[in-house]
VEXDREN-2710 file (C-alpha; in Angstrom, 1 decimal):
% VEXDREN-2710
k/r/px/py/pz
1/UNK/-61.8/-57.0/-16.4
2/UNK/-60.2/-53.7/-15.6
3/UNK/-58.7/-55.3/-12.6
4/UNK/-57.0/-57.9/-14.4
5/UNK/-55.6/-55.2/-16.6
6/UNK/-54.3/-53.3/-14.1
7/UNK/-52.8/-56.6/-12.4
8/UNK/-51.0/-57.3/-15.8
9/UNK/-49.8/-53.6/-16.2
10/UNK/-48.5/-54.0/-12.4
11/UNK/-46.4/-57.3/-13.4
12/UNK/-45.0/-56.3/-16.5
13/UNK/-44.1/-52.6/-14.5
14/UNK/-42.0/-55.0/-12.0
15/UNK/-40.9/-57.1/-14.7
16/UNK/-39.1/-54.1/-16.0
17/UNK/-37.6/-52.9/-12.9
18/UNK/-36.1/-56.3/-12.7
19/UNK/-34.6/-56.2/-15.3
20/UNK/-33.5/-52.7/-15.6
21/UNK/-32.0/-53.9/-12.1
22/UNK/-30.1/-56.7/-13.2
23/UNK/-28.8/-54.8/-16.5
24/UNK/-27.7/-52.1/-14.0
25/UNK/-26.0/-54.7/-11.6
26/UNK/-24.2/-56.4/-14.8
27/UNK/-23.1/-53.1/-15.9
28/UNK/-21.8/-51.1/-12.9
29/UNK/-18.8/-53.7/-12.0
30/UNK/-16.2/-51.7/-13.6
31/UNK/-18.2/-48.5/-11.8
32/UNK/-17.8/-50.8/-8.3
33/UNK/-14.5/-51.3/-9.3
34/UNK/-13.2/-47.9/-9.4
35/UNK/-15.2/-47.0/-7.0
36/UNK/-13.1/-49.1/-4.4
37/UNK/-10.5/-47.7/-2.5
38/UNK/-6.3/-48.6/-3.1
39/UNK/-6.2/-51.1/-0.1
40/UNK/-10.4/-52.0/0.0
41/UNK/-12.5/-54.9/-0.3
42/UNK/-15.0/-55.5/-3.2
43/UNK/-17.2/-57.9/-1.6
44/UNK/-19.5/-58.3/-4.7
45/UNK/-23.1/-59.6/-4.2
46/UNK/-24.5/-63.3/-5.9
47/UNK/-24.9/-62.5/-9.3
48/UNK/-23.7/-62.0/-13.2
49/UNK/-21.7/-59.0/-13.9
50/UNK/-20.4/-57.8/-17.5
51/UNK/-17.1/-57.9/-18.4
52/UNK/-14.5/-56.5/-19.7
53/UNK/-13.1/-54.9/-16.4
54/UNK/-9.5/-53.2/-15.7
55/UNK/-8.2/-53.4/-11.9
56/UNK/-5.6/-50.4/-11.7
57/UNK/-5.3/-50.8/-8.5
58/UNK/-4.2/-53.1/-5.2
59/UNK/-7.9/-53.9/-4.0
60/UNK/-9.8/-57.1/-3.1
61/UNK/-12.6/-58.7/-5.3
62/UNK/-14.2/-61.8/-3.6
63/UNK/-17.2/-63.4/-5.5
64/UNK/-17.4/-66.0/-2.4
65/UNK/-18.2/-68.9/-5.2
66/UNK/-20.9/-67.0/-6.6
67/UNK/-20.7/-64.3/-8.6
68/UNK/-19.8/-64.6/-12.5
69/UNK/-18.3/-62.2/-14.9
70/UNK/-19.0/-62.4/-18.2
71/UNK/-16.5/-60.7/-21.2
72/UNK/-19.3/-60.7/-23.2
73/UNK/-16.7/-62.7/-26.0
74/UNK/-14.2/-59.6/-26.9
75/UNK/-10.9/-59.1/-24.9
76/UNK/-9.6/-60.5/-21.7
77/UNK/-12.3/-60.5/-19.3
78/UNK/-10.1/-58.5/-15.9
79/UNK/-7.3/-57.3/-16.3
80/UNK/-5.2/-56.4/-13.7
81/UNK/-2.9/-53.3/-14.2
82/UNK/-1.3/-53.1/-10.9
83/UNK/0.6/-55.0/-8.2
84/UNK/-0.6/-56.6/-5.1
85/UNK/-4.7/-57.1/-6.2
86/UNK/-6.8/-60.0/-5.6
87/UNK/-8.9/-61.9/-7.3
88/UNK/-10.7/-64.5/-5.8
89/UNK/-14.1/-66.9/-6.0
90/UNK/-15.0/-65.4/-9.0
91/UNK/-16.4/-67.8/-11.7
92/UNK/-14.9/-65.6/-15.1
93/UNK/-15.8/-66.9/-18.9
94/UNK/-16.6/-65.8/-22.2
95/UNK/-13.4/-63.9/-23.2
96/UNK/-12.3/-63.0/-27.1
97/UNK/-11.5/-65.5/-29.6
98/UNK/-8.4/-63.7/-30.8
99/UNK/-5.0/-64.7/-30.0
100/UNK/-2.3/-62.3/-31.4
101/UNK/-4.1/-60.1/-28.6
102/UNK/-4.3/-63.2/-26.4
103/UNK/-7.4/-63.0/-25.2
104/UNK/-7.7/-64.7/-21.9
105/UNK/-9.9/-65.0/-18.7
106/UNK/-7.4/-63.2/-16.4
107/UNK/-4.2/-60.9/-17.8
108/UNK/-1.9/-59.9/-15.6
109/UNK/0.7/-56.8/-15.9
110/UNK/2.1/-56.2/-13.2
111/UNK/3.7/-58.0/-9.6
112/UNK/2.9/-59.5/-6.3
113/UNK/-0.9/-60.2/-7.6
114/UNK/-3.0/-63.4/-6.4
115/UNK/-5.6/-65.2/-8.6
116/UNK/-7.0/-67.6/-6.1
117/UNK/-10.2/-70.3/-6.0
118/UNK/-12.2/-69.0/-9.3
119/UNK/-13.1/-71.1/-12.0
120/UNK/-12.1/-69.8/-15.8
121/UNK/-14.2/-71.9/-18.7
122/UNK/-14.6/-70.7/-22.1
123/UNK/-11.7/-68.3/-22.0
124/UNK/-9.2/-68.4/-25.0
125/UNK/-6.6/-68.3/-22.7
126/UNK/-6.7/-68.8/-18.9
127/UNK/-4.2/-66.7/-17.1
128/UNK/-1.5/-64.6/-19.0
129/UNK/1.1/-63.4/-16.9
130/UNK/3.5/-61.1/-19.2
131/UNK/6.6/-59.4/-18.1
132/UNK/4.7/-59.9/-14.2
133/UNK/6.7/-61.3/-11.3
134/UNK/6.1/-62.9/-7.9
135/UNK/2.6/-63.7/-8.6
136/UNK/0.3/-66.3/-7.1
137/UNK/-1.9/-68.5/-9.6
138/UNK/-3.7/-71.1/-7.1
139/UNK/-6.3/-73.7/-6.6
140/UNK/-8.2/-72.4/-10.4
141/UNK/-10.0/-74.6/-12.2
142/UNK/-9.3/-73.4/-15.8
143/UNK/-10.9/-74.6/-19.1
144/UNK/-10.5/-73.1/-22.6
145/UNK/-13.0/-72.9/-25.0
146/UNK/-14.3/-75.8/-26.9
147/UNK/-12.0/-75.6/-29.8
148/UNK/-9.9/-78.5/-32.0
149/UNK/-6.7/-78.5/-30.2
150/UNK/-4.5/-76.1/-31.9
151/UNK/-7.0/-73.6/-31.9
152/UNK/-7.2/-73.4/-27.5
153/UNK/-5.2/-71.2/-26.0
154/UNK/-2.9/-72.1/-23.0
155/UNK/-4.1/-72.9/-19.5
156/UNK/-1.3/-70.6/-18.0
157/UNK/1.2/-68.3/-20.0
158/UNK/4.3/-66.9/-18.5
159/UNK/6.4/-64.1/-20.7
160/UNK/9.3/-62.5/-19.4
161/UNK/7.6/-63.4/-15.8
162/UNK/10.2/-64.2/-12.7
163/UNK/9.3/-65.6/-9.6
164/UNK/6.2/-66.3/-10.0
165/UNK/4.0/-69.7/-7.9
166/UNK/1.9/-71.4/-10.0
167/UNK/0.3/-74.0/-7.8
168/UNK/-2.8/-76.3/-7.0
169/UNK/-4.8/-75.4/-10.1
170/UNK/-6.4/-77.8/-12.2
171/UNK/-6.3/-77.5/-15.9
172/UNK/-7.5/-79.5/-18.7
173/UNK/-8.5/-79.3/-22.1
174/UNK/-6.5/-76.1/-22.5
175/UNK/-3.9/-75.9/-25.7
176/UNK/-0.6/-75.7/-23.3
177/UNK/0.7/-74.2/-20.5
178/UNK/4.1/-71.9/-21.4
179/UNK/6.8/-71.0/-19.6
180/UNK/8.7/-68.5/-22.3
181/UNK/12.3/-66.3/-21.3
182/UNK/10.9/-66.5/-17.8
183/UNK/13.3/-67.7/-14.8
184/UNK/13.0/-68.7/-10.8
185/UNK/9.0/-69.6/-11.5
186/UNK/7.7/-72.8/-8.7
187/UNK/5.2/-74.6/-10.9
188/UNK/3.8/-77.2/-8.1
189/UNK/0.8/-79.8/-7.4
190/UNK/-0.5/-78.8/-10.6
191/UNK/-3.1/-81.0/-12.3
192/UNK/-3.3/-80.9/-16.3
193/UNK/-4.9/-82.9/-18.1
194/UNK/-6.0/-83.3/-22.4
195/UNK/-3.8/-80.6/-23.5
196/UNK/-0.6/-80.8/-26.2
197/UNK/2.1/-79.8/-23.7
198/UNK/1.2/-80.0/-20.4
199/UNK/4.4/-78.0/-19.9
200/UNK/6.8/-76.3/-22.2
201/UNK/10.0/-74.1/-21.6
202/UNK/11.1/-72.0/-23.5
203/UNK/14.6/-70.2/-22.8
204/UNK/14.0/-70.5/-19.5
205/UNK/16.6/-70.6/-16.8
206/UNK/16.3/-71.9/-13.2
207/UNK/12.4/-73.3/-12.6
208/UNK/11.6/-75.7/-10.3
209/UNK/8.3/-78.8/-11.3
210/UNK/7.2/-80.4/-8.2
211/UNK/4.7/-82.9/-7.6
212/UNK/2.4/-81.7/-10.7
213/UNK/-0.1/-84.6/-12.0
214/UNK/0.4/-84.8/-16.0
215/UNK/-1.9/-87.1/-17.7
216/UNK/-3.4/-87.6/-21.3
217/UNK/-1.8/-84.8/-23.0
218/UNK/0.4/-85.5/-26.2
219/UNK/3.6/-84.2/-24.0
220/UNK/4.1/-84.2/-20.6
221/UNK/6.9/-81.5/-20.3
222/UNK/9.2/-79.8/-22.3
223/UNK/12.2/-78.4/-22.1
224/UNK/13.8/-76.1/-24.8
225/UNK/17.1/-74.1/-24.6
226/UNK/16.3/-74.1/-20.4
227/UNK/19.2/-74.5/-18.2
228/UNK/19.1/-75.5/-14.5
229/UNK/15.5/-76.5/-14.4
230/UNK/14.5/-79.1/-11.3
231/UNK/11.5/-81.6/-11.9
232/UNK/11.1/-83.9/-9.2
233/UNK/8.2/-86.1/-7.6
234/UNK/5.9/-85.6/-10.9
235/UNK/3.7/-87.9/-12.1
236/UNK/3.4/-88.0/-16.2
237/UNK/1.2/-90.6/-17.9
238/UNK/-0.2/-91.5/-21.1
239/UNK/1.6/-88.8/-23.4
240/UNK/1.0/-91.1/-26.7
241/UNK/0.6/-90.6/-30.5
242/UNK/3.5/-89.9/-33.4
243/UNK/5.2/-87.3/-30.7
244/UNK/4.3/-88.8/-27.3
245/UNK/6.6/-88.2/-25.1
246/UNK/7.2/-87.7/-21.0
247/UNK/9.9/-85.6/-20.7
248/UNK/11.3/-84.1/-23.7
249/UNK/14.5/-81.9/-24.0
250/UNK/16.4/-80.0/-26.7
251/UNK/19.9/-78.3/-26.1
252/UNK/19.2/-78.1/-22.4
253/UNK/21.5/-78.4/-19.9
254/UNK/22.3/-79.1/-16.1
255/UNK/18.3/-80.3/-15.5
256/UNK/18.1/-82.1/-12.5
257/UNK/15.5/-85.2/-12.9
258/UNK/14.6/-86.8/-9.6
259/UNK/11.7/-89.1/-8.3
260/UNK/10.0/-88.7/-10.9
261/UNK/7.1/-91.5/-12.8
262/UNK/6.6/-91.8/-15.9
263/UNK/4.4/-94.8/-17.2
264/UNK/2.2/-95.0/-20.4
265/UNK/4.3/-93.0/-22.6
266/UNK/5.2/-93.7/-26.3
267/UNK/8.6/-92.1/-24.9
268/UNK/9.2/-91.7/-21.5
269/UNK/12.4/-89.4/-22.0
270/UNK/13.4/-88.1/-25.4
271/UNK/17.0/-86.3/-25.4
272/UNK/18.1/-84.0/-28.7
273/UNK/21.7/-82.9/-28.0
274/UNK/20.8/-81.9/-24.4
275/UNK/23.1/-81.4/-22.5
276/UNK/24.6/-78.3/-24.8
277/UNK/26.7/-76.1/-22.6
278/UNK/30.6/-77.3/-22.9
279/UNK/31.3/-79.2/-19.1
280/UNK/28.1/-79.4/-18.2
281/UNK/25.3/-82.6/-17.4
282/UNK/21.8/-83.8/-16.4
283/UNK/20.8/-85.6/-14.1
284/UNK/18.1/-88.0/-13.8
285/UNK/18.0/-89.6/-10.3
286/UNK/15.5/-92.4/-8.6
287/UNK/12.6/-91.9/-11.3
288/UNK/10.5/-95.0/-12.5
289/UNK/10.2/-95.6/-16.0
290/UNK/7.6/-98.4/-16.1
291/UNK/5.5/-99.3/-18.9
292/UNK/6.5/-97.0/-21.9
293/UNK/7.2/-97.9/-25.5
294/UNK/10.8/-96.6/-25.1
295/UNK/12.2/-95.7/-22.0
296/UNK/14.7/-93.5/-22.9
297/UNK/15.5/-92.3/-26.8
298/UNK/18.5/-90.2/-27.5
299/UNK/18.4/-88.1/-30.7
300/UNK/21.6/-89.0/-31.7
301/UNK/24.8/-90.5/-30.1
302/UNK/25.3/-87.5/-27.4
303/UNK/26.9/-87.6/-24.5
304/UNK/27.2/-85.9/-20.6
305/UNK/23.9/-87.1/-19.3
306/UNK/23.8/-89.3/-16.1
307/UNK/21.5/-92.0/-15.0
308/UNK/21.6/-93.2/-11.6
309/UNK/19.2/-95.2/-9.5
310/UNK/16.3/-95.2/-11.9
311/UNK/13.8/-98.2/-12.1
312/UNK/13.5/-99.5/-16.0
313/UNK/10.8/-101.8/-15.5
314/UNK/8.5/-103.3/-18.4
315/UNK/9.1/-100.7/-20.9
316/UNK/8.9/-102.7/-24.7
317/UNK/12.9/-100.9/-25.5
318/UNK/14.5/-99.5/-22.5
319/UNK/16.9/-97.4/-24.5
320/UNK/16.9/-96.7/-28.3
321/UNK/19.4/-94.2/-30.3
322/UNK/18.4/-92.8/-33.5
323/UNK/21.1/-92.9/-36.3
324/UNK/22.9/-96.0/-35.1
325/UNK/25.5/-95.7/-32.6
326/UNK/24.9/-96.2/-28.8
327/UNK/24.6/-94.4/-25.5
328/UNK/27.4/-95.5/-23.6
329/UNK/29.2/-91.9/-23.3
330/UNK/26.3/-91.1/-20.4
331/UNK/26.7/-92.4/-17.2
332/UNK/24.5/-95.0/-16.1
333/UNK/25.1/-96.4/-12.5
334/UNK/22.8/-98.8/-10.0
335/UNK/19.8/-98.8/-12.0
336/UNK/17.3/-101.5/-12.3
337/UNK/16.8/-103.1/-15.2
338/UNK/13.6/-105.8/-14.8
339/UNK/15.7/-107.5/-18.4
340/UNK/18.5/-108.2/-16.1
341/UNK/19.8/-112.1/-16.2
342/UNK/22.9/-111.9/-14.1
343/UNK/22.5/-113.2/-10.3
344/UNK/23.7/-111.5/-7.1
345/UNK/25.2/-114.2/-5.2
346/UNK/26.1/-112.2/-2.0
347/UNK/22.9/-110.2/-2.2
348/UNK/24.2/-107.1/-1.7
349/UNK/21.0/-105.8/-4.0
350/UNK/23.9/-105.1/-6.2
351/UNK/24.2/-107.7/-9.6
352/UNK/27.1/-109.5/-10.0
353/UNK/28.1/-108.7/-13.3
354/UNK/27.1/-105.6/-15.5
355/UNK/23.8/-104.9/-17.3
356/UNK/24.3/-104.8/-21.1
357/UNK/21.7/-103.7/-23.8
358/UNK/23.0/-104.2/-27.1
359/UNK/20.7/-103.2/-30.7
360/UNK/19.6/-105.9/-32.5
361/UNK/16.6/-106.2/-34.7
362/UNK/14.9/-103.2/-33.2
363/UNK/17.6/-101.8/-35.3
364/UNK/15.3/-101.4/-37.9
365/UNK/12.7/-99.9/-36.6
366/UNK/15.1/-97.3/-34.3
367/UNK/16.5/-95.7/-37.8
368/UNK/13.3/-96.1/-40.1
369/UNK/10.1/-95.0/-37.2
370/UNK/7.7/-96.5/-40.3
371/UNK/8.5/-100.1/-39.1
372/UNK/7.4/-99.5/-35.3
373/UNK/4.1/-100.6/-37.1
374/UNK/5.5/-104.0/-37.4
375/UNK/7.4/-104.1/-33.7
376/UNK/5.9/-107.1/-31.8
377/UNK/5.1/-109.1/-35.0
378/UNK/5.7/-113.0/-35.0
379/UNK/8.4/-112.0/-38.1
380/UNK/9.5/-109.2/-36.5
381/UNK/10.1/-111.7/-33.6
382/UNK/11.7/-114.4/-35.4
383/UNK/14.2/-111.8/-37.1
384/UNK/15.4/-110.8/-33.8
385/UNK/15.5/-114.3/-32.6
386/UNK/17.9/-115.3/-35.7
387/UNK/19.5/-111.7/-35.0
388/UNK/20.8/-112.7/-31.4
389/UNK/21.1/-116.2/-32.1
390/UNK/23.2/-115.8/-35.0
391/UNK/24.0/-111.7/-35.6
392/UNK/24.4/-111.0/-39.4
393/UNK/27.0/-107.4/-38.3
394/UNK/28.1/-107.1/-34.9
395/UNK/25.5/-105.7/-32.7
396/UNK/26.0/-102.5/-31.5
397/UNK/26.2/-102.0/-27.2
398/UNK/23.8/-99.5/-26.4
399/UNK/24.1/-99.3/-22.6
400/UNK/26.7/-100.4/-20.0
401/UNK/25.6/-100.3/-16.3
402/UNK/28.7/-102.0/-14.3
403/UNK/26.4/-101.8/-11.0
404/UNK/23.1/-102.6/-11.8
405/UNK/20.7/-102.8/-8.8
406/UNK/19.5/-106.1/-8.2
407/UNK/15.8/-106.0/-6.7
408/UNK/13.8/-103.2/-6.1
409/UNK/14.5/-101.4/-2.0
410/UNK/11.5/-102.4/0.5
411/UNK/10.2/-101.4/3.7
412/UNK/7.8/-103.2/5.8
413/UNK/7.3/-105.3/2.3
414/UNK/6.1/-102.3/0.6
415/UNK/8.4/-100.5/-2.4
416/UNK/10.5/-98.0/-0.6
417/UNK/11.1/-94.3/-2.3
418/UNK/13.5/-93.9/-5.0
419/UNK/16.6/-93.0/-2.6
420/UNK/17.8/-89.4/-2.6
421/UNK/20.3/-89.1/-4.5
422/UNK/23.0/-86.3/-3.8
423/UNK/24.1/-84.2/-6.7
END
């Protein structure tokens, strides 16, 4: 009997080293942290550490895929005041639910900082970079917390942030990702997914999109009052609902939009007085629109845009403007249009005569959105039958392309590239 008691006492003893041991380990990171060198590694054993922890200076933490910090739900869980620190295979959740302080799993402030391989889940906000340049954000899974949509915070936020590379990370269910008053940024081979915007600019000059996967989020990017912005060789799909839309833009100017899809979309590319600067353009080169509600929907009848070598190819309206009028002020040169009818006799894969859209019935639907309900309907149908069979007002000619391209470019009987176009 007095053996078993003292075999009990024993156990419960250890028990409580234990756990004095682990409260000790999840309490001393911050210790660890300062304790660390300008310059060292912080190599931190398997385990759970508390959060909230400050990194004031250029050191090394490497969690090797198993080590997690917890913020213990206040704040931002690290946050690095300094240049040139690491952060990598850390696995970093539970931040603060607040966001005027914008509580997220990593907040930057300060330069030439790399966030690398951890996994940020149940964080308000994933990674806030503000007034930070020439950081590296890459290959981080990042996940907000399991809030209704306009309550998440963003995947990645950018504020007053320069030349920073935000690449390889995979983000989903997050509220955006922001770009705000911040220029020269490479936003790359990104994969976002079940968000609002997938991107969104926001005065912001001069920031290159490439190869990013957008998919299932209301819009794929947008661009607001952002000037020489590149996106080429994305892929955007399924950005659907009342303001689905691929690529959006509003009084933006000299974009460059090249070899990009977009497919699924209740708009593939929605233009609002965009360009803005006087003498100035964008350009949308060798993308595929395939598949959308409406390819292309100007705001109004605008002007300075240019289309050139696009593929328009089973999209219900390939081009709609809002407020009557049409869209023949833009450019449009040797696209393909799969509601061509004209022939190309010599087969130069150029058509013989000139690809014309003109408005008809979808009139009614393009100035009152309410009657998109009844788009597709056997009246509807019969309407714009009667309507190009007989027009009741002359019907208004929404696009002029005077060298349409015939067939789509193949090599080796696969679909070539979009070409590349020169600017």
């Amino acid at each position: 009997m007095h053996c078993s008691t003292r075999l009990i006492t024993r156990l419960f003893a250890a028990a409580l080293v234990a756990v004095a041991s682990q409260a000790e380990a999840k309490t001393s990171l911050q210790a660890l942290v300062d304790a660390t060198p300008p310059g060292g590694e912080l190599r931190l054993p398997a385990g759970r550490y508390d959060g909230p922890v400050v990194v004031d200076k250029a050191i090394l933490i490497d969690g090797a895929g198993r080590v997690s910090i917890d913020g213990g739900g206040h704040g931002s869980v690290i946050t690095l005041e300094t240049d040139g620190a690491t952060l990598r295979g850390l696995r970093i959740v539970n931040s603060g639910e607040n966001h005027d302080g914008i509580d997220a799993g990593v907040r930057v402030r300060g330069n030439g900082n790399v966030i690398e391989d951890n996994v940020i889940e149940d964080c308000l906000f994933g990674v806030d970079l503000g007034q930070s340049n020439a950081n590296d954000v890459r290959r981080n899974r990042i996940r907000s917390k399991p809030f209704e949509l306009g309550l998440r915070g963003d995947g990645v936020r950018l504020w007053y942030s320069r030349e920073n590379r935000i690449v390889e990370n995979e983000i989903s269910h997050v509220r955006d990702m922001v770009v705000w008053y911040s220029a020269n940024n490479l936003i790359a081979r990104n994969r976002v997914t079940g968000g609002r915007y997938a991107l969104h600019f926001m005065y912001s000059e001069h920031n290159r999109v490439e190869e990013n996967h957008y998919q299932d989020s209301m819009v794929g990017v947008f661009l607001m009052y952002s000037d020489g912005v590149e996106l080429r060789r994305n892929f955007i799909a399924r950005a659907k609902g009342a303001t689905g839309m691929g690529i959006g833009f509003k009084e933006s100017s000299n974009v460059l939009v090249e070899g990009n899809t977009i497919i699924d979309c209740a708009k593939a590319i929605y233009l609002d007085i965009s360009p803005y600067e006087p003498d100035s353009d964008n350009r949308f080169l060798g993308n595929r629109i395939a598949f959308n509600s409406v390819g292309i929907v100007f705001h109004s009848d605008w002007h300075g845009n240019v289309f050139e070598g696009n593929d328009f190819e089973s999209n219900f309206t390939q081009v709609a403007v809002r407020g009557g009028g049409g869209a023949s002020r833009h450019t449009w040169r040797g696209n393909r249009w799969d509601d061509y009818r004209g022939f190309d006799r010599d087969r130069d894969g150029q058509g013989d005569t000139p690809y014309e859209l003109y408005s008809y019935a979808d009139r009614f639907w393009i100035d009152r959105p309410a009657a998109a309900f009844f788009r597709g309907s056997p009246l509807f149908e019969v309407i714009d039958f009667l309507d190009r069979l007989a027009p009741f007002t002359q019907p208004t000619l929404v696009v002029r392309d005077e060298t349409p391209r015939f067939t789509l470019e193949r090599v080796g009987g696969e679909v070539a590239p979009p070409p590349r176009w020169q600017n």
